[in-house]
Structures are given as C-alpha cells and as structure tokens.
C-alpha positions in Angstrom: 90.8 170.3 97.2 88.7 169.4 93.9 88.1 173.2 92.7 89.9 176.2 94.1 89.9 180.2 92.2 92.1 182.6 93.9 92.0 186.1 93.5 89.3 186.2 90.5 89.2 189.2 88.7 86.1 189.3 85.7 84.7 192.1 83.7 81.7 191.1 81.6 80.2 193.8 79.1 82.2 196.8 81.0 80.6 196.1 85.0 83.0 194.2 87.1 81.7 191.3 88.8 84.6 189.8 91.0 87.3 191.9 92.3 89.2 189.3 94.5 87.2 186.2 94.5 88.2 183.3 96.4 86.1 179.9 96.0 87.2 176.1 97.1 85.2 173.3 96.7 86.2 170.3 98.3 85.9 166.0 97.8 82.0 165.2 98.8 80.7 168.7 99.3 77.4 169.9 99.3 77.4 173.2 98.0 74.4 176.1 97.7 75.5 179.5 95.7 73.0 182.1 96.1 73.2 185.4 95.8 70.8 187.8 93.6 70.3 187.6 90.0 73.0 189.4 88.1 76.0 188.7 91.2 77.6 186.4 88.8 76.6 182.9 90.1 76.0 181.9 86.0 79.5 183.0 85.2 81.4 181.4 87.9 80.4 178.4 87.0 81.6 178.9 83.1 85.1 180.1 84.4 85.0 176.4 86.4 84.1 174.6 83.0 86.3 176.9 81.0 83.5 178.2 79.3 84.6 181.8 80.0 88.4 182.5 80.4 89.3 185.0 83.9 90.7 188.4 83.5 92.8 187.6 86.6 93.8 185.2 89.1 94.1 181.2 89.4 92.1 178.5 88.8 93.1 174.7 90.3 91.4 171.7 89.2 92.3 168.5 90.5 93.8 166.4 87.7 91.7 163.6 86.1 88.2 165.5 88.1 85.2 165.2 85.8 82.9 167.8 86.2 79.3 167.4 85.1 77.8 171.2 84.3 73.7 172.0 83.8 73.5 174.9 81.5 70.0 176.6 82.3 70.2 176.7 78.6 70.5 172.9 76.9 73.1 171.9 74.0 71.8 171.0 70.5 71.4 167.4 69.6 70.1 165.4 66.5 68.4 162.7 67.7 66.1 160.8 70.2 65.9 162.1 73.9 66.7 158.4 74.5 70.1 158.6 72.4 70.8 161.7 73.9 70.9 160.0 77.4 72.6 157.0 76.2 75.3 159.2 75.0 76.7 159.8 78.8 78.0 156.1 78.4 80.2 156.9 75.6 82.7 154.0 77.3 80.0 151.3 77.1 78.8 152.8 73.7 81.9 152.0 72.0 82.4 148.8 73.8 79.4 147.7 72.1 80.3 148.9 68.6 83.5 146.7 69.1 81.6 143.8 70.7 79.0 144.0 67.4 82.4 143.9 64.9 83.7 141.1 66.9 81.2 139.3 66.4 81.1 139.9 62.8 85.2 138.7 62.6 83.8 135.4 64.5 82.3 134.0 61.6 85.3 133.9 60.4 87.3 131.0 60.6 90.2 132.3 60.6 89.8 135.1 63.2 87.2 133.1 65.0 89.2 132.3 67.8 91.4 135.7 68.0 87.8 137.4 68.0 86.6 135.1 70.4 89.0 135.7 73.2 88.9 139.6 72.4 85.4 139.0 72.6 85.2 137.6 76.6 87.4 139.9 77.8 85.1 143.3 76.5 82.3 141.3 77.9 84.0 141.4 81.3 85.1 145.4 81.2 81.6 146.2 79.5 79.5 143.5 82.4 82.0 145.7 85.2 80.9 149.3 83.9 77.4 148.3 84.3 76.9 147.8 80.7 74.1 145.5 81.3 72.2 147.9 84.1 72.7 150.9 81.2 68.9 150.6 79.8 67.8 150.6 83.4 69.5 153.0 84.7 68.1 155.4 82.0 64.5 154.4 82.6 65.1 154.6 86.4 66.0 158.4 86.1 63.9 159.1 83.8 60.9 158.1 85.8 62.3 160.0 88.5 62.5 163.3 86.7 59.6 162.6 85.0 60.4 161.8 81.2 60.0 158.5 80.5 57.7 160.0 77.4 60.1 162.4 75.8 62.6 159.1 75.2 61.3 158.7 71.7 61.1 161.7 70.8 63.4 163.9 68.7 65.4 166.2 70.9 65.0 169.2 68.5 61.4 169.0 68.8 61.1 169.3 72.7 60.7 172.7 74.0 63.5 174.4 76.1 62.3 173.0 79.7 61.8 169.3 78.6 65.6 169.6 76.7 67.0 171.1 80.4 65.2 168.1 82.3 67.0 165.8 79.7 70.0 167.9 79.8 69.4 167.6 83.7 69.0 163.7 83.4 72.4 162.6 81.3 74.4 164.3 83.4 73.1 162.3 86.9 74.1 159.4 84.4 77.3 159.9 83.5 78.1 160.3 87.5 80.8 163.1 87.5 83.0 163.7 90.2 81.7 166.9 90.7 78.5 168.1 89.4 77.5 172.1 89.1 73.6 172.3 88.8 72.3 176.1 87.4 68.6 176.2 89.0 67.9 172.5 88.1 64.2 172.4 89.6 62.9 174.6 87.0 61.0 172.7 84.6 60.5 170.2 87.3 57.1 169.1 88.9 56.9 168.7 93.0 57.5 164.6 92.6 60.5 165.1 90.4 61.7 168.0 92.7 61.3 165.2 96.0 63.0 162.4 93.5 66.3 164.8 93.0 66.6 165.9 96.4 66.8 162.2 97.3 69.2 161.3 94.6 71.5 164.5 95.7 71.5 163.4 99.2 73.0 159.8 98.5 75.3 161.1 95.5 79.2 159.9 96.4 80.6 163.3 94.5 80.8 166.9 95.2 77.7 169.1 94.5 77.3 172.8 93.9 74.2 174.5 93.3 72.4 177.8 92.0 69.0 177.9 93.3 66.4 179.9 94.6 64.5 177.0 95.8 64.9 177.3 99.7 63.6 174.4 100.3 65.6 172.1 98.1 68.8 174.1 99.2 67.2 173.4 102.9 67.1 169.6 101.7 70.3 168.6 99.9 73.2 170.6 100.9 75.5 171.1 103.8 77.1 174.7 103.1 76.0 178.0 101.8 78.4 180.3 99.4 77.2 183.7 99.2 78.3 185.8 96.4 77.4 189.6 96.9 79.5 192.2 95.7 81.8 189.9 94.2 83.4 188.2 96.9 82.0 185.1 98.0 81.0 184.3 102.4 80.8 180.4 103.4 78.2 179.5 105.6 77.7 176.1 107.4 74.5 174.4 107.0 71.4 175.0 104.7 69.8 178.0 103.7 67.1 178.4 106.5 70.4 178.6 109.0 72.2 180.6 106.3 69.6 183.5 106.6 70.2 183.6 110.5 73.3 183.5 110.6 74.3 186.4 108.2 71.7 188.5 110.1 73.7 187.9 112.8 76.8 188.3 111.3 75.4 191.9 109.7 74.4 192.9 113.1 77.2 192.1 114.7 79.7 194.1 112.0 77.3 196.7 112.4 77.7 197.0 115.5 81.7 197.3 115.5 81.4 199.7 113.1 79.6 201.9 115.0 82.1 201.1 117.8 84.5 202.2 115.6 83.2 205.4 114.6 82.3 206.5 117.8 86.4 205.8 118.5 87.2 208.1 115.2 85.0 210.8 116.5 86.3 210.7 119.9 90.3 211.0 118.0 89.1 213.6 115.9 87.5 215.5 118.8 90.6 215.1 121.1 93.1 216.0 117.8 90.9 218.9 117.1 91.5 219.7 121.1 94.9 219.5 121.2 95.6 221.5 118.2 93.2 224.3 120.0 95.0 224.1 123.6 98.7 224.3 121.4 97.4 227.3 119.7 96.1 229.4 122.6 99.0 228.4 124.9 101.6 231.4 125.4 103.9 230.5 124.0 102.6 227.4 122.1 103.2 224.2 122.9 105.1 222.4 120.9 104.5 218.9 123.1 100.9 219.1 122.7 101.2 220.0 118.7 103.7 216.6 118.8 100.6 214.8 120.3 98.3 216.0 118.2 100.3 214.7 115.2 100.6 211.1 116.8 97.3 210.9 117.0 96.2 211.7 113.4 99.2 209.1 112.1 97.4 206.6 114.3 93.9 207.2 113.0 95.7 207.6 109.3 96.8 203.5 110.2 93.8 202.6 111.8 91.9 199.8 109.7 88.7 201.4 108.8 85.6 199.1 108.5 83.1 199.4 105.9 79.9 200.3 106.5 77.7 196.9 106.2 74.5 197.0 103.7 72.0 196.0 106.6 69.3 196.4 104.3 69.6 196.1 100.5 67.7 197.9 97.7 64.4 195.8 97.0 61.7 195.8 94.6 58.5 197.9 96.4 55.7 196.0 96.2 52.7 196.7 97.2 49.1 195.1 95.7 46.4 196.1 97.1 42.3 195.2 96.0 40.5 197.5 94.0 37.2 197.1 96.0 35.7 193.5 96.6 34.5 191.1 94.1 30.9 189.2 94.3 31.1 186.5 97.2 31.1 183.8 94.3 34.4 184.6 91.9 34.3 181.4 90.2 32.5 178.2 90.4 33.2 175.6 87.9 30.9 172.5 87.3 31.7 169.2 85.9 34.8 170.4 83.4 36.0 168.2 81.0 38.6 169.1 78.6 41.1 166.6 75.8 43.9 167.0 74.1 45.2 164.6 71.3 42.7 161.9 72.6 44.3 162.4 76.5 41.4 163.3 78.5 43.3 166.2 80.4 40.5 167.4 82.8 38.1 165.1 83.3 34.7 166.1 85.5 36.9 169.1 87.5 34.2 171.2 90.1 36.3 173.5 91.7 34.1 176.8 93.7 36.5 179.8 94.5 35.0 182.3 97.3 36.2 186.0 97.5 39.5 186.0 99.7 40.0 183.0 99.3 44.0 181.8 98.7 44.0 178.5 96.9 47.7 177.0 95.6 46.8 174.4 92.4 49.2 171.6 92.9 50.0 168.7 90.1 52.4 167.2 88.3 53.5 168.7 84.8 50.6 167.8 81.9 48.4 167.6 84.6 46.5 170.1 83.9 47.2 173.0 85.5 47.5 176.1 83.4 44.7 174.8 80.8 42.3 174.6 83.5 43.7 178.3 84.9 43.2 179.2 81.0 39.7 178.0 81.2 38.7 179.8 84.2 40.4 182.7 82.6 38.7 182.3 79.2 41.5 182.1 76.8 40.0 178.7 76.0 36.8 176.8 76.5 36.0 173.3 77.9 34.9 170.2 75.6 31.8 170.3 78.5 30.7 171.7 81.9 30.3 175.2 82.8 32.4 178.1 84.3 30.6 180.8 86.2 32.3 184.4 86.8 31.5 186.4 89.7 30.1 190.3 90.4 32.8 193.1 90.0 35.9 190.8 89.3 39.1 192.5 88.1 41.2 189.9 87.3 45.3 190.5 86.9 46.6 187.1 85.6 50.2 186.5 85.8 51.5 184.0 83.4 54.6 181.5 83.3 55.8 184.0 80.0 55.0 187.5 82.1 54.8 188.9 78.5 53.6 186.7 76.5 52.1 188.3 73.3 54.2 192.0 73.5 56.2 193.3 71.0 59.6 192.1 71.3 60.8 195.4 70.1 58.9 197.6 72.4 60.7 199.1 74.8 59.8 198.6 78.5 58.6 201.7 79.7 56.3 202.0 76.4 55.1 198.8 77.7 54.4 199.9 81.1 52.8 203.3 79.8 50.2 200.9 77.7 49.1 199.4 80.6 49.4 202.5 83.2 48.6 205.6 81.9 51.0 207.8 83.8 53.9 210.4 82.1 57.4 209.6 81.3 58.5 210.7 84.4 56.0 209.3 86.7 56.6 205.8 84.6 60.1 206.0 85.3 59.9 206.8 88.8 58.0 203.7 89.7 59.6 201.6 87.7 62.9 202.8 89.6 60.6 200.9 92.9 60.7 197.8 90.5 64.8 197.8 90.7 64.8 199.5 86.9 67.4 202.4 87.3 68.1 204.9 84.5 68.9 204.0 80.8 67.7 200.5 81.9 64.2 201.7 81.7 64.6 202.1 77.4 66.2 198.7 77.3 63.8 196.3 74.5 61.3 193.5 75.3 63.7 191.2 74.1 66.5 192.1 76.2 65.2 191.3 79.4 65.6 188.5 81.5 63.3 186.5 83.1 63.2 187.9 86.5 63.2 191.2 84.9 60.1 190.2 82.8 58.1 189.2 86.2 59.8 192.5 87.7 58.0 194.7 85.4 54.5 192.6 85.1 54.5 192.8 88.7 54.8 196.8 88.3 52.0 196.9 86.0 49.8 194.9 88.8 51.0 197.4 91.2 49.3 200.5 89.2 46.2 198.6 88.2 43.0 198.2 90.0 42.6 194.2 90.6 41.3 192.2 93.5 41.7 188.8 92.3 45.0 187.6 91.4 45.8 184.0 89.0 49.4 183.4 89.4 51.4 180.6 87.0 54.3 179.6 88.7 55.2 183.7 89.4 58.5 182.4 91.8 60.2 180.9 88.2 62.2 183.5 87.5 62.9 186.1 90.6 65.6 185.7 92.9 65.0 184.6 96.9 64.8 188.6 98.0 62.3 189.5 95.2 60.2 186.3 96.1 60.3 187.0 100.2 58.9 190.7 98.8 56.3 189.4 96.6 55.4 186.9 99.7 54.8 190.0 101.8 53.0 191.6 99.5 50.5 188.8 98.6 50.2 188.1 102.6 49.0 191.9 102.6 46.3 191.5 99.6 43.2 191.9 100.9 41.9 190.3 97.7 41.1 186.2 95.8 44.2 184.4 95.2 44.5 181.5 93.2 48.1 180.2 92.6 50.0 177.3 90.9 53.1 176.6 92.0 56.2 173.9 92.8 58.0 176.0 95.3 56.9 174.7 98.4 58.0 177.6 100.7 55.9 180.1 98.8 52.9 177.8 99.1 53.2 176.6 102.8 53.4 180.9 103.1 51.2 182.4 101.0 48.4 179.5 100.8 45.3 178.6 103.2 44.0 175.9 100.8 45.7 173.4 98.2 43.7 171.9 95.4 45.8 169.2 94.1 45.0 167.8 90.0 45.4 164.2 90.0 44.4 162.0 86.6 41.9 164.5 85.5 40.5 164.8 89.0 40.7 167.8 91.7 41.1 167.1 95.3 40.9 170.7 97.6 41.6 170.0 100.7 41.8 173.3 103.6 46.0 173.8 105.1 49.2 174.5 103.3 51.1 172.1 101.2 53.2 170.8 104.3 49.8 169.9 105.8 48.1 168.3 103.4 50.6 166.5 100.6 50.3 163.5 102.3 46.9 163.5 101.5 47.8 164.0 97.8 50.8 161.3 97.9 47.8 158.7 99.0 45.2 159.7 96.1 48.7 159.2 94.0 49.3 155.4 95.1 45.5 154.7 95.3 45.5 155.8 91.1 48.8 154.0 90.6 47.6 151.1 92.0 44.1 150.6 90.4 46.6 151.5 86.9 48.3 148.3 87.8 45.8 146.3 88.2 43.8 147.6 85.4 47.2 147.2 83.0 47.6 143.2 84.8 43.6 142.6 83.9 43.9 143.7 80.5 46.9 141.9 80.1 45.7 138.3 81.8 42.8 138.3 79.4 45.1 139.2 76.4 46.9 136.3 76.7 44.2 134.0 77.9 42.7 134.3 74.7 46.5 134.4 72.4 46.8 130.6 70.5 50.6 129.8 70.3 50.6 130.2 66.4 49.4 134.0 67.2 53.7 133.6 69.3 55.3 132.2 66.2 53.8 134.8 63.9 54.9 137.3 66.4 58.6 135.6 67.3 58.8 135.1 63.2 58.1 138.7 62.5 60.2 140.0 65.8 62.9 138.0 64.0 62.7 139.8 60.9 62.7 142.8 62.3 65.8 142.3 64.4 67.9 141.3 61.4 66.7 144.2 59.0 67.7 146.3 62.1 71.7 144.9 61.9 72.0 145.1 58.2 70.7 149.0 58.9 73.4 149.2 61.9 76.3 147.8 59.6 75.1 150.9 56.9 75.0 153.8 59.3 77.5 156.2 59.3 76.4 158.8 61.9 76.6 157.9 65.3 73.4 159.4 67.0 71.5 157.2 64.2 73.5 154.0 65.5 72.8 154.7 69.3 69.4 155.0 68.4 69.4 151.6 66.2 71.2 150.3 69.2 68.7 151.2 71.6 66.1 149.3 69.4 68.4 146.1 68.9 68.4 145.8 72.8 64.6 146.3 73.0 63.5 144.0 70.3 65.8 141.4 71.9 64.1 141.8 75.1 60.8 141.6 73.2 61.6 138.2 71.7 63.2 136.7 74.7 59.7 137.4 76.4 57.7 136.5 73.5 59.3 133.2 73.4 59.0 132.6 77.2 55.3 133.1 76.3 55.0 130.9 73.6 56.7 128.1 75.8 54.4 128.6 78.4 51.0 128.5 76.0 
C-alpha cells in the first residue's frame, strides 16, 4: 500500500468534514475522487501532502514514495516558464553545474586529470537520467498541453490558468510515484484534454484524481472514491459504471431499510400487544410481561440502518424563453478581427437560426470568446458585419459569472439588482440555488466559483431571455449541478449558443458544432462525438500545408544564403555563446542560471546546425 488514512477526523473553520475516514491507495492505481464541491476532496489531498495537519487518526506513506501534487492554485516562481519546468530535474540540474566547474578545473594542469575522470563518470549518471532527452522531454509535453509559447515567458506575468497548465506540466516531468491531480483539465483545450488522457493511461505510477470531467474520469482511471458525508465508498471502474452502480447500491439499501422498518413496526406492534393482553389478564401475567421485555431488549440491540439519501438537495433550475426571437438571431458575414499583428478571426460567416443549439469548439487563442464578444457587442470586428435579430433577449454567461460586480456587494443585493423581488422572495429562491440562510449576506468576494455560476444561473432563472451564450458555464459546478443545468437547457425552448471543452455536456446539450480552426469556422450538423473527426482532419490538412509552407520558405532561404552569410552567423553565434558563460560564472541566483543554461544548450544546438550548413554550402 502506497497511501493509507485511518480513521480521519478534520474540522475546517468549525464544520466537520471527516468523521472516520478511511482511504488506501495502492502501487499503479487509477484513482477518480468525486464527490460535490465543499465534501472535502481539496483537503484530503493537503493532509496527503502534509499541507494540512489531521485532527485525528493515521496517516501511512510508503517510505522513499514521491508524490507529485497539482494545486488548483499554482506556486510563485521568478523566472521563465521554461526554467520553471526545468526545475523538476533538480538531479540533472546540478549534475550540470558540476559538469560546467569540472570543466573549468580541467584547464588546469594540475587537476586536469582528477577533473577528467570526475568528469566521465557524471557524464554517465547525467547520460542514464536522461540528461540528454531533458530539452525534449520539455518541449514534448509542452506541445501536448499546449504551451510551447509561454516557455519564454516570465512565470509572474502569465495569468492563473496558463501558471496551473505549467504547474500541470512539471509535475508529469518529474515522474512521481504517485501523482494527485486537483481538476487538471481546467485551463485545458479539447486536444490537450485527449493528449493527457493518453499520457495518464500509459503512466507506470499511481494516479488520483479530482474531477468533474466524466468523460476524462470515463477515460483514464480504473476506480471511483466517493466522498459524501465524510466517509469515502470505492467503486470499480469509471464514472459512467460508478453512477450505476451506486443507484443500485442506494436502491438496494433502500430497500432493506424498509425491510427493516417494517420488522420494527411489526416488534413494536406485538410489544405493544403483549403489554395489553398482560394487563387485562386476571390476574396478570407475568410470562407475557417477561416476553414483552425480551422483545424490547432485542429491538434495543437490533442494528438500526440509516435511512439512505436517495435523492440529494439540488440546485432548481428551470429556464424557460421569454417569447420567441426573429427567425434570424444572428448572422455574421465575413468577420475579421487581430490582435498584436495575429490575425485571430479571419473571414468567420457563421448564421444562427432561432432554436438553434450550436456548441463553439477550438483550441485556446482560437478565438472563441472574442468572436462570442463580437456577436455580443462588447467589441467590434477590424471588418465584416454582424446582424441582430427581432425580439432578442440575450442572457450571456461568461467564464468570470461576475465579471465587473462589486466585490464588496453582498449576494443577495446582487441578485435584487438584477431581479426586482423583496428580501424575502430573494432569499427564498436563492435557497432553490443551494444558498441557505446567513449564506445569502456572504460578499462577492467570498464566493467560489461554482457558487459564482450558482447565483448567475439564478439570475437567468428570474429574467425573461430566450437566447442563451454560454462561456464554458460547466468550469466551475460540480457533476450534480452540471447534470441539472443539462436538463434544464434540454428543456429551453429558446437559441443556444455554447463554447465548451467538456465533451459530455456537448454530445448532450448540442445539435450542431461549429469548430474555429486558424481563423476559420467549420459548422458541421451532430454532436461533438459525431463530428470531431471531421474537425481532427481540417486540423492535419492546416498542419500540413504549415509544414510545407515553413519547408518552402526555408528551401529558398538557404538557396539564396552565400557561405560568408554562415561564418558571420557561426562568428557571431560564437560570441554570443562565450558572453553567455562568463554571465553563467557571475550569477548568483539559481532561476537566472537555469535560464542561462537553457540558452547555452540552444545556442549550441544553433551552431552545431549552422556549421552543418555552412559545410554543406
């Protein structure tokens, strides 16, 4: 056993979230914790990692076991993303900083051959660790996740999401034996998404992961732990076989506890009986009091079975249209739209009919959201033309729900400047939303995610709209919430246009996918599962005709180079390279030598290739 915690007890900010826990994770496990948001799943992985000490109970952790954690919220680091990642080969890192003062002691006379022999042998370990494969390795996963451009660029500048997805990518590098992934697909786009779930399948450790992706649970793990009430029920298989077997599980309990308390009511009835008959006998029987008393011990003994919660509190969602829009909602022409010289949109038609649901598919930059902004009108294009339909009401739900309120406000003043309703009526639907007493006064700012969508969603609820633009609206809610909001978009009667990477809310809740590939948009009529092979072929087709256009450009580059243009080039390279090891000699702090490092290795490269070039011409 890798992991084990035995009877867990934790308290967190006076609510008690495990009572008795018991969890083991074993060598090569695939692991899924669900469980709603607020059961705890965050904090059991911090008592793992030691982040947060237990109350009570035990905590086993095989000796020597690395554990690799994703916080949904990244460390700090000063620095390149690209030194960031190359900081999960600490080993190889300082194997290179004594390789580079080795080499310094060879030119030595004296220490030459000492320096020499200390010199092969770190060449062997560093050759072994997959010193030389370091560089690719990074760029491999990087590509996979989707980051190759954030390498150079300065981890305190990113955003949040691009610092998880690089917080995401060192720890597949540094190969733990156990790694503990907290929702790792947010942030990433459908390709990266299909990329991880490939790269969890083959991984030699053990895995355990929060998620509320069914699908990518459905794809990359073996097991289900389900943490309600604070105790934790194993399932075997993924989360599509989860879900039927805990019906049946429910049902079943459910039954023999109504088995059971039609026993207790037939005890009680006979106790009651006996009791009677002892009374009225003349004179009273003290045999049948003696019975009566048995029985009562024995129903005092009897194990009594809880009562099991068959069907949990959910949000109560319910949208329906405010009338019917014009037949036309929106019918763009010939959109074109740049950002920082990066032609974003370029020549985009896209005609959106009244009930009409249409999921917008892409990979992250692609365009997306700015082209949801322009249909919206929070911005306009650099060209084309966006027409708006005949009695639209539009209720646009962004990827920050609240994006623009007053952090400060508290949320049912929120709600009541959107829905003119009392106090009381406010707090009464919001109590349908899952927001129960005092909880209702709680600040802007104090709200999670999931409780951010909770409320926007409320809002929806109480205005009149019959065409819905949703921005990735699964993000932040739980699975239970999502299957509600599912149901509740299934029932809208109105125009739904949707972007989003979870692939079981579009396969459910879309008739059409428009997918934005290199500025273009391909709309094609099914569901995601129907149609993304269609998208995956557009993909190669404009990967492809890159290549080639990257080869042409390059062929007539050189055709035209003279091999003086190489020795200017190698000469300056050179240069370059030895400014850059006088620099690495002079730096003291080590994020700034793994990021001279990094450019030693690629200007090495770069002169190895620009002298194989100059041979050649």
């Amino acid at each position: 056993m890798l992991i084990t915690l035995k009877n867990i007890k934790k308290t967190l900010g006076g609510t008690v979230l495990f009572e008795d826990l018991n969890f083991e994770l074993k060598e090569n496990e695939k692991i899924g914790l669900v469980g709603r948001n607020g059961s705890g799943k965050s904090t059991l992985f911090r008592l793992i990692t030691k982040d947060e000490s237990i109350d009570e109970g035990d905590l086993f952790i095989q000796k020597g076991l690395t554990i690799g954690y994703l916080r949904q919220i990244p460390s700090e680091w000063e620095g390149t993303g690209r030194s960031y990642l190359k900081s999960s080969f600490e080993k190889l890192l300082k194997m290179i900083r004594e390789m580079n003062e080795l080499e310094v002691a060879m030119q030595d006379s004296a220490k030459m051959e000492s320096a020499l022999y200390k010199y092969g042998q770190l060449q062997d370990r560093f050759a072994q660790g997959g010193g030389y494969e370091m560089e690719a390795n990074i760029e491999k996963v990087s590509a996979g996740l989707g980051i190759t451009e954030l390498l150079d660029q300065s981890f305190e500048q990113l955003s949040g999401g691009e610092k998880t997805k690089l917080g995401l990518a060192r720890i597949l590098l540094e190969e733990p034996d156990v790694l503990l992934l907290d929702e790792p697909t947010n942030h990433l786009d459908l390709n990266a998404i299909e990329w991880l779930e490939q790269y969890l399948c083959n991984y030699s450790g053990a895995v355990c992961i929060i998620s509320h992706d069914r699908v990518f649970l459905d794809h990359t793990i073996s097991s289900i732990a389900d943490l309600e009430e604070g105790e934790i029920t194993k399932y075997s298989g993924g989360y599509s076989s989860f879900e039927q077997q805990k019906e049946e599980k429910l049902l079943a309990e459910f039954q023999e506890y109504k088995e059971q308390q039609k026993k207790i009511k037939k005890m009680k009835e006979a106790i009651r009986r006996l009791r009677q008959w002892a009374s009225e006998a003349s004179p009273p029987n003290p045999k049948l009091f003696k019975k009566a008393k048995s029985m009562e011990r024995a129903l005092e003994k009897m194990e009594k079975k809880e009562k099991p919660l068959i069907d949990p509190k959910k949000m109560n969602l319910s949208l329906e249209a405010d009338g019917r829009s014009g037949t036309d909602v929106f019918v763009a022409e010939n959109i074109c739209k740049a950002f920082g010289g990066r032609q974003i949109l370029n020549g985009i038609n896209l005609h959106l009919r009244y009930k009409e649901r249409v999921a917008l598919v892409g990979g992250n930059g692609s365009g997306k959201s700015t082209l949801m902004g322009i249909l919206l009108g929070h911005s306009y294009p650099d060209s084309g033309q966006i027409k708006g339909g005949r009695s639209m009401k539009i209720g646009y739900l962004p990827q920050d729900p609240l994006h623009g309120a007053d952090p400060d406000m508290r949320m049912i003043d929120y709600f009541r400047e959107h829905v003119i309703v009392t106090e009381g009526q406010a707090r009464q639907i919001l109590a349908h939303f899952m927001f129960y007493g005092y909880s209702v006064f709680h600040k802007i700012r104090q709200l999670s995610g999931g409780e951010q969508m909770r409320l926007k969603l409320a809002v929806f609820m109480n205005q009149g709209i019959n065409i819905l633009l949703l921005d990735e609206p699964t993000n932040h809610l739980d699975i239970e919430s999502q299957e509600v909001l599912e149901e509740a978009l299934n029932k809208f009667t109105g125009t739904v246009l949707g972007i989003s990477h979870d692939r079981y809310f579009l396969n459910r809740c879309f008739t059409d996918t428009a997918y934005l590939i290199d500025g273009q948009l391909h709309r094609f009529h099914g569901t995601y599962n129907e149609t993304q092979h269609k998208w995956k072929n557009i993909q190669h087709q404009v990967e492809q005709k890159g290549v080639s256009e990257k080869k042409s450009s390059k062929s007539k580059a050189e055709n035209s180079e003279h091999p003086r243009d190489y020795e200017h080039l190698i000469l300056r390279a050179e240069q370059k390279l030895e400014r850059l090891k006088n620099e690495m000699e002079k730096a003291d702090q080590q994020e700034r030598r793994m990021d001279l490092e990094s450019e030693k290795v690629r200007l090495e490269k770069e002169l190895d290739e620009l002298y194989g070039k100059w041979i050649s011409t």
